[in-house]
C-alpha positions in Angstrom: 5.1 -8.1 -11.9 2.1 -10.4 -10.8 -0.8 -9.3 -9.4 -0.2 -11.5 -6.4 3.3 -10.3 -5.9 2.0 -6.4 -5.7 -1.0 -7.7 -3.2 1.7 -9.0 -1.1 3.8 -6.2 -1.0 0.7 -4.2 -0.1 -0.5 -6.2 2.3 3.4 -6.4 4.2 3.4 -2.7 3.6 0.4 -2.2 6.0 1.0 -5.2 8.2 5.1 -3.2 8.6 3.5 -0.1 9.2 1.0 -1.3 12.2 4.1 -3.6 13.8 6.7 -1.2 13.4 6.1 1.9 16.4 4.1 2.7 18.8 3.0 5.7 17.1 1.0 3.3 15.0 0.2 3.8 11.4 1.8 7.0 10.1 0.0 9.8 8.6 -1.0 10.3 5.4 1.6 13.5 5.2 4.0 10.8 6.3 3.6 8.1 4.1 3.5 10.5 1.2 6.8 12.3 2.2 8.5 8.8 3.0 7.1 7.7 -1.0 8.7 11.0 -2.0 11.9 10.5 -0.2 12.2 7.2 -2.0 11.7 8.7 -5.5 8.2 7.8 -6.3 6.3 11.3 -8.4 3.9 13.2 -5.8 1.4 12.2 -7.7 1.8 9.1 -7.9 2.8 8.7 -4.0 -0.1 10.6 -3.7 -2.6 7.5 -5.4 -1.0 5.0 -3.4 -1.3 6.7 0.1 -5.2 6.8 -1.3 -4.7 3.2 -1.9 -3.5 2.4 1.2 -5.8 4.2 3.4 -8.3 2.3 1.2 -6.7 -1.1 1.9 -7.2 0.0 6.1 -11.0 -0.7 5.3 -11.3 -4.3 5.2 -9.1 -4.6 8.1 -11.8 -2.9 10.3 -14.8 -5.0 8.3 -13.4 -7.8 9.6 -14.6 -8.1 13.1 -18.3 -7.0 11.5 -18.5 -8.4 8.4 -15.8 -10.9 8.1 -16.6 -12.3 4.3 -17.5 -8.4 3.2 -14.2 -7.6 4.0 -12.7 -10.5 2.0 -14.7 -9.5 -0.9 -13.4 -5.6 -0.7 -10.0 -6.2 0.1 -10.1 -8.8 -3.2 -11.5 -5.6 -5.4 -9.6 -3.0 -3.6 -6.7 -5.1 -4.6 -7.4 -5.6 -8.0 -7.6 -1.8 -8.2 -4.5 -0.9 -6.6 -2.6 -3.7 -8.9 -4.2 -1.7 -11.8 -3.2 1.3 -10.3 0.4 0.3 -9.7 0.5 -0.9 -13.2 -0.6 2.8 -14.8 2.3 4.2 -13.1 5.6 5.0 -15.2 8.6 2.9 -14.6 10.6 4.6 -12.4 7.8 5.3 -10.3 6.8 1.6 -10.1 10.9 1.2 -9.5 10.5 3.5 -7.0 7.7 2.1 -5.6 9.4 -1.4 -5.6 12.5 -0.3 -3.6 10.8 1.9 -1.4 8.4 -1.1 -0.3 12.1 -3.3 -0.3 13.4 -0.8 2.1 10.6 -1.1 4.5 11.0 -4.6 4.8 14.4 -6.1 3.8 14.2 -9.6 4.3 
């Protein structure tokens, strides 16, 4: 898959998780069960939770450092695409219906 299709999916995934309770963004313990659940390797859940707590960052830059948070969340990015792309197939399967799952439209 493209690089911009994965930033996309990341970026909905975090968007999903801030919109969808009031119990705001789920724990790290949370996320990685949920990535588990779907059928993604612990260890690989594990990386993208890291990822993902990672991609938070330029989301709170923003208000400070508006074009420092552009330029992380373009590198951050580029890492997680590369880390997406490391990842067996079924866990990138996994990863792709699990992320499907969260937001079905």
């Amino acid at each position: 898959m493209s690089n911009i299709f994965w930033s996309l999916l990341v970026i909905l995934m975090i968007f999903g998780r801030l919109v969808e309770g009031l119990e705001g963004i789920p724990s790290s313990d949370e996320s990685l069960d949920d990535l588990v659940s779907a059928g993604v390797s612990e260890n690989a859940a594990a990386g993208i939770v890291k990822f993902d707590r990672k991609l938070q960052e330029p989301f709170e830059m923003e208000k400070t450092d508006p074009e420092g948070a552009k330029e992380l969340e373009q590198v951050l990015h580029e890492e997680f695409n590369e880390y997406i792309d490391s990842l067996s197939e079924d866990d990138q399967a996994a990863y792709q219906k699990y992320i499907k799952n969260l937001h079905p439209n």
